[in-house]
N, C-alpha and C positions, 0 to 999 in steps of 0.2 A: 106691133111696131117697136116694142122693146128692145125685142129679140133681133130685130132687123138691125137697130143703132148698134147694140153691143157686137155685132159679129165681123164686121169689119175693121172695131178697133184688135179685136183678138186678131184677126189675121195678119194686120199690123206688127202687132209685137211679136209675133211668132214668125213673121219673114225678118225682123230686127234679129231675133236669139239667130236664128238659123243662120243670117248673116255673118254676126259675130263668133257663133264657132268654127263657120269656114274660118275666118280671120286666125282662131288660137290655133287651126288644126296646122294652119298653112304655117303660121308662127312655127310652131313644134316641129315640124318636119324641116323646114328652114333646121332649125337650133339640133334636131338629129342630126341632119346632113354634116353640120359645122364638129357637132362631137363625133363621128365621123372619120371624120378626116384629121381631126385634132389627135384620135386616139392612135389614125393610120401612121401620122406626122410622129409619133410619140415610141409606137413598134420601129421605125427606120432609125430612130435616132439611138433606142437600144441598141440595137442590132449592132451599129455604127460604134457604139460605149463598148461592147462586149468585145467587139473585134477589139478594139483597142488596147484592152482590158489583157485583153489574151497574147497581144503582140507585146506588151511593156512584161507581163512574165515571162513571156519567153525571152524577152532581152535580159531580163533579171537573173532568171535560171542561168540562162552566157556567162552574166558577169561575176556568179556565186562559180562558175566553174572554172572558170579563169585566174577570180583570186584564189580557190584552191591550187592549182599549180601553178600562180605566181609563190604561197605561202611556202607550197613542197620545195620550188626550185630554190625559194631565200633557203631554206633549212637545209637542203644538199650543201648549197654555197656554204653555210657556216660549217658543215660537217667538215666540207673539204679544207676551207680554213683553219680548223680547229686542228686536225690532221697535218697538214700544212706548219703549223708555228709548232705543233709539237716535233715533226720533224728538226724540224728550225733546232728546237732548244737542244737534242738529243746532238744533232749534227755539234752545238755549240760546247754543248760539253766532253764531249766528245773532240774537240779541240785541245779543251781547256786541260782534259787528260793527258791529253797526249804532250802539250806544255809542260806539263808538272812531271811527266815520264823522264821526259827532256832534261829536264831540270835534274832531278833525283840521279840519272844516270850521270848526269856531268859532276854534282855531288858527289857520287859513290865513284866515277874517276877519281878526283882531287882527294877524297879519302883514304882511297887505296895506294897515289902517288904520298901522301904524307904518313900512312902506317909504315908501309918500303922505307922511309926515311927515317921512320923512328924507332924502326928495327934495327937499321942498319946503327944509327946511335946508342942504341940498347948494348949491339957487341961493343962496342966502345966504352962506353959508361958502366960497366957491372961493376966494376970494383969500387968508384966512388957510393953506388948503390946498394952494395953492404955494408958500408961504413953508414949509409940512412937507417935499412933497417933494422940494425942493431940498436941505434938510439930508438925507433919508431917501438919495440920489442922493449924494452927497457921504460918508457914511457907507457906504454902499457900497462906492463906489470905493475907501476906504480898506482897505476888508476885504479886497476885491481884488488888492489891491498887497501884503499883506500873504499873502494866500495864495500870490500870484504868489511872493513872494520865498521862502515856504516849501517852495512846490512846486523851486524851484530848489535853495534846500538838498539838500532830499532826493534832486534827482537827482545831485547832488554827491555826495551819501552813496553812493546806488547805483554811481556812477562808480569810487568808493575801495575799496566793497567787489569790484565786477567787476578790479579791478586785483589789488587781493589775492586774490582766485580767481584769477587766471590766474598768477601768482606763485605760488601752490601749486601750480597743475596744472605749471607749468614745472619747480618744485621736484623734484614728483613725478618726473616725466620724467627730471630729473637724476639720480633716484636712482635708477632702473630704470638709466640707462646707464652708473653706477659701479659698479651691481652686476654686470650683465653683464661688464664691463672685471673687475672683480675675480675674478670666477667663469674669465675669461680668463686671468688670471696665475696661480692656484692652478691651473691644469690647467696651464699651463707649467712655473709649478715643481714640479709631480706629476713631468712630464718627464724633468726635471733632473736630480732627485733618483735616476731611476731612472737616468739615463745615468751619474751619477756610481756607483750601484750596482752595474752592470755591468763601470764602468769595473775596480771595484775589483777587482769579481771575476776580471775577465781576469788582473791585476796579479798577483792571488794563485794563478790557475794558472800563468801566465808563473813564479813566482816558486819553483811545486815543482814544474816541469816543467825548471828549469833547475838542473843536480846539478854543475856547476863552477860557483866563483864569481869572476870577474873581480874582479881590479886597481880601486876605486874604485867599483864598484857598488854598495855600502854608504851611499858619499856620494850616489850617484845618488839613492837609493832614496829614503834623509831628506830630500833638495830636494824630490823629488814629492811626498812624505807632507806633507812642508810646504807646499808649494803649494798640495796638496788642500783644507788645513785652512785655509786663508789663505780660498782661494776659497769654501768653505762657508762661515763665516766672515761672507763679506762679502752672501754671500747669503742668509743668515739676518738679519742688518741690515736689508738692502733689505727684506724679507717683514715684517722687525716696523716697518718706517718707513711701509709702506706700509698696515698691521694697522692702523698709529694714526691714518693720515690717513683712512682709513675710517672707524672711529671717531668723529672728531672729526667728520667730515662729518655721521654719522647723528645725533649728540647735536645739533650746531646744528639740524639738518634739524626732530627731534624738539620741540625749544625752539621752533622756529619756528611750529610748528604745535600747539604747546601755548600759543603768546600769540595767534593766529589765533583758537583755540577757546574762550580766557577774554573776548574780544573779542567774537565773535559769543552768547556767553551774557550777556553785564551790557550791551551794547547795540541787537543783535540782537532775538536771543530768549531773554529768558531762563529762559523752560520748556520748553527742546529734550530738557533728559533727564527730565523729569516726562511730556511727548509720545511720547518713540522708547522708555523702559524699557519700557513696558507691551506695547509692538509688539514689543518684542527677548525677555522675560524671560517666564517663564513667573507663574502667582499664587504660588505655591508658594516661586520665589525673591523675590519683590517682597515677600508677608509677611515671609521673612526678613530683607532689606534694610529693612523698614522697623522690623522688632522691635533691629536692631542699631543704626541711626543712628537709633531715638525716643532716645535719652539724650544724643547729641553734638548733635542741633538744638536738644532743648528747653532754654531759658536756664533756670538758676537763680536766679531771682529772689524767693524765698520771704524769704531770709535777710537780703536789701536789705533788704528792704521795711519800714515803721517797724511795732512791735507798739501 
């Protein structure tokens, strides 16, 4: 009896399922159908885009080929232009030549009508124009003589100053051979000094190497110390006699060639140090050279002056 209840509800549920997947199947086929024709809808509308697609490049392609030979024709047109005004300019000077020919010829007319004319016054006038150039001839010669005599000045000049140059160079020379000579004597009296050094030292070993003392040695001893000091002495004389002739030499030497140098600036040249600073000094010292001597050049003349 069990068996009998339970089998009619199973057939039950199982015409239920079996209903309801007719229902999804029919659903699903329905929902294919629709995708479908969605996809079909979806190919024409391609189709439709690509044509499109394909018609606007090839209008594109048109318009890229057209502003190429609009771009060609502009750039003939400027060639031709360009051709064009330079003709122009060529034709205009080309005028402007020919004006100026124009001109020049009517010139060299009026030239050639007043040379005619002042030939023709030439045979006329010769005689009053010997009596010019004889003064013009005369006037010359003066200027001549007068240059002649200038020109001789000035090698006079040059002659005074080539003497005073070689009076320097001589100077010079002089002074290289007293300096040598001098440089000669201090290494002699370098010498000296050390012999008399030596001398001394021997003295003073001789003097505690010897343990008796003789009869008068005492006197001995004071004559030589005296002698010593006598002879140094005179030898220090000599070295400052000779310190100050050196001296005296190089102070004239110096004076001499400080009146040589005032001499060749006030008639010479007198911008040799305005010429050689800027070759010697750097900008750097010249600004400052020129920021310390603007107050000792510039005159003050403010205070003169009537108000």
């Amino acid at each position: 009896m069990e068996d009998v209840g339970q089998n009619p509800l199973d057939d039950v549920k199982n015409i239920f399922f079996a209903s309801s997947l007719e229902a999804v199947k029919q659903n699903l086929d329905c929902l294919n159908s629709d995708l479908e024709k969605d996809l079909q809808k979806l190919d024409m509308e391609n189709q439709v885009l690509l044509r499109k697609i394909k018609e606007k490049e090839e209008t594109i392609s048109s318009l890229e080929r057209k502003l190429a030979l609009s771009l060609e024709e502009a750039k003939e047109e400027e060639e031709l232009n360009y051709v064009i005004d330079e003709q122009e300019e060529s034709l205009r000077e080309l005028e402007l030549e020919t004006a100026k020919l124009e001109k020049s010829n009517a010139i060299l007319s009026r030239n050639v009508v007043e040379v005619q004319k002042k030939i023709s016054g030439l045979f006329t006038n010769i005689g009053l124009e010997e009596e010019t150039t004889k003064q013009i001839l005369e006037e010359m010669k003066a200027r001549l003589q007068k240059s002649t005599e200038s020109c001789a000045k000035q090698e006079e000049e040059l002659a005074k100053i080539e003497s005073d140059y070689q009076s320097v160079s001589d100077l010079c020379k002089d002074q290289v051979y007293y300096i040598k000579k001098y440089q000669e004597v201090l290494r002699k009296m370098k010498e000296e000094k050390e012999t008399l050094l030596l001398e001394k030292q021997i003295s003073k070993a001789q003097d505690d190497s010897s343990q008796t003392v003789k009869p008068g040695s005492i006197l001995a001893d004071t004559t030589q110390r005296n002698m010593e000091r006598t002879t140094i002495k005179k030898q220090e004389r000599r070295c400052w006699y000779k310190y100050f002739q050196y001296l005296t030499f190089m102070v004239l030497v110096f004076i001499r060639l400080l009146a040589y140098v005032i001499f060749h600036l006030q008639y010479i040249n007198p911008d040799l140090l305005v010429d050689v600073l800027p070759l010697v000094l750097s900008r750097g010292t010249l600004e400052s050279l020129r920021k310390v001597s603007h107050p000792f050049l510039t005159l003050a003349v403010e205070e003169a002056l009537p108000h």
